[in-house]
N, C-alpha and C positions, 0 to 999 in steps of 0.2 A: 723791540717789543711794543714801543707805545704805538711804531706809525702800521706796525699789525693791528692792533687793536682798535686802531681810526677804521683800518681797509674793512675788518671783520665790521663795526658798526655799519659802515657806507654799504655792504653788501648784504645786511640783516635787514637794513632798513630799507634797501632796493625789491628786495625779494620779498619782503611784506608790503611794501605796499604794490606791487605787480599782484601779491594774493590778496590783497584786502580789494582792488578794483576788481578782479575776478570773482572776488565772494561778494561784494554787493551785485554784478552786475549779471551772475548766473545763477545765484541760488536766492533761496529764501527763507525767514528764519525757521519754518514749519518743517523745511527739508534737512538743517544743519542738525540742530536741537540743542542740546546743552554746550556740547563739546565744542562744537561748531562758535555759537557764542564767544565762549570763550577764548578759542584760538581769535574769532575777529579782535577782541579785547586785544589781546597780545600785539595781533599785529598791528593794532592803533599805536599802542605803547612803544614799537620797536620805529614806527616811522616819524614817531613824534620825538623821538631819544633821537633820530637819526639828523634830525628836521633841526633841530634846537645844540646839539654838539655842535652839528655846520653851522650855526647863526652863532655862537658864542666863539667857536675857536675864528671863524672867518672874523669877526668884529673886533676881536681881540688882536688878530696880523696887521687890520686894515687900520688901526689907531696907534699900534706901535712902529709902522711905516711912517703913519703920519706925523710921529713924535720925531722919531728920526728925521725925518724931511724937513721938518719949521726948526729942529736945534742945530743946525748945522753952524760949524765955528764955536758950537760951547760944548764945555764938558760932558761927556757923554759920565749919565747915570746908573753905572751898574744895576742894576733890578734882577729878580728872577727869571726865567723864561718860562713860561707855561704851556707844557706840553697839552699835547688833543686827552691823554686821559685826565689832566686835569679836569678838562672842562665837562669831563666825561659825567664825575660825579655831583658835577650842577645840574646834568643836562637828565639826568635820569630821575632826581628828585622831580626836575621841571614839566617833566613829559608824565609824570603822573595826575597833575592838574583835566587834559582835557578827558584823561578815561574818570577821572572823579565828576568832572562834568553830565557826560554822556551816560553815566551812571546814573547820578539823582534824576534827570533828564528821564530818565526810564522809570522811576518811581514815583514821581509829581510834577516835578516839575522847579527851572532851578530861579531862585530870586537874588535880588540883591543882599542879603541875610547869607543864603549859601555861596555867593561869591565871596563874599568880605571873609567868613571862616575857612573857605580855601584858599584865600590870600593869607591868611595871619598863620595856616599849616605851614604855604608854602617857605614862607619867611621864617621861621622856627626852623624848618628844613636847611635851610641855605644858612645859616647863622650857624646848624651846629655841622652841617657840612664843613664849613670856612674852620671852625675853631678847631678841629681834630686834625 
């Protein structure tokens, strides 16, 4: 079930961003209208969830290879194994940063002030992510 659910991301996240380069590079926002908008929203969020699972679950193989590889001849430390949906529920909190961006982006404009309070959500996010 989990490595369906990696395939189902990798191929949500394929196929939006195949339409999110087709809807910036054939339409315009006058032609979409609201809807239109919004599906772009989505498929920002599905390639950036897609974009950010690959960068944690890949990072997370490529550091437990590398534990493995330098403990060689010492006892090997039981630990968890962390599946791709794990990383799933980091990566979806994570991928809502840059449509919060492109958002205020759209309304003023974004400063140092609205970074720092979308650093301190995102961190509240991942803290009670982790604790549940």
């Amino acid at each position: 079930l989990i490595i369906m659910i990696s395939k189902i991301i990798f191929s949500l996240s394929t196929l939006s961003g195949v339409g999110l380069f087709l809807m910036l590079t054939q339409t315009s926002p006058n032609k979409v209208g609201p809807l239109g908008i919004l599906i772009l929203f989505m498929m920002v969020y599905l390639v950036f969830l897609g974009v950010i699972s690959f960068f944690l679950y890949g990072s997370y193989r490529v550091f437990s290879i590398a534990v493995v590889y330098f403990r060689k001849g010492q006892p090997v430390i039981q630990k968890e194994v962390k599946t791709p949906g794990f990383f799933l529920k980091y990566s979806a909190a994570l991928a809502f940063a840059p449509i919060s961006l492109i958002a205020k982006q759209s309304t003023g404009g974004v400063g140092i002030f609205e970074i720092l309070l979308l650093t301190i959500i995102e961190i509240i996010a991942i803290i009670y992510i982790s604790k549940r």
